[in-house]
N, C-alpha and C positions, 0 to 999 in steps of 0.2 A: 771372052777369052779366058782361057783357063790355063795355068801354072804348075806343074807339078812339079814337086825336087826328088831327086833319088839321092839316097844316103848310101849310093851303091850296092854293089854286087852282096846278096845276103852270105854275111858269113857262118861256116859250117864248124863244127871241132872234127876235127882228123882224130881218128880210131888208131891205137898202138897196136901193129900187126906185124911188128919184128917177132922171130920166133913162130910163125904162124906158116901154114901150110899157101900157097901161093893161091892156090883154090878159095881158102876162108878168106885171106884176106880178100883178095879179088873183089869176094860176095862183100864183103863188111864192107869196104867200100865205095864198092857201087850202092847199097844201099844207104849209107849217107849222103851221096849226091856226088862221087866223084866220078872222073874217071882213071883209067888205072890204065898204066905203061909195064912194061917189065925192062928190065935191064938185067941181061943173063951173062954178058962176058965171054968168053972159051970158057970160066972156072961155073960158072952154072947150067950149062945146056942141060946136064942130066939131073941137075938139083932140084931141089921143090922146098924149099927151105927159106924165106923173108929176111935178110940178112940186115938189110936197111930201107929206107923208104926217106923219101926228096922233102918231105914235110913232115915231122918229129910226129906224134902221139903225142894230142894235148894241144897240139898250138892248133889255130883257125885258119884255115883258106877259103875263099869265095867258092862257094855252091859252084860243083859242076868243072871245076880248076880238076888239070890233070896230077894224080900222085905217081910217080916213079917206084918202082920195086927194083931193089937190088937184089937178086937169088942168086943163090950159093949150094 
């Protein structure tokens, strides 16, 4: 019989991509491992601007966890 423990989900740092094009960030964080939502509002349908995002720049989420875009 064999046991293995998991120390869980590998965690990633989240990329600060306020200020950033909805495109760069998109890439930056798909290439760290996330995946990426938008939230555009009525005040962003025609924006392309990064206004805020659901997990700060710097703090860790588990590999593969959705991050939110707020566009403006």
């Amino acid at each position: 019989m064999t046991l293995t423990l998991s120390k869980g989900p590998e965690m990633v740092e989240v990329p600060d991509v306020v200020g950033d094009s909805v495109d760069d960030a998109r890439r930056e964080l798909e290439e760290a491992g996330f995946r990426v939502e938008e939230d555009r509002g009525l005040l962003g349908l025609f924006g392309d601007t990064v206004k805020k995002q659901s997990v700060e720049g710097g703090d860790t989420a588990p590999k593969g966890s959705t991050v939110t875009l707020t566009i403006r």
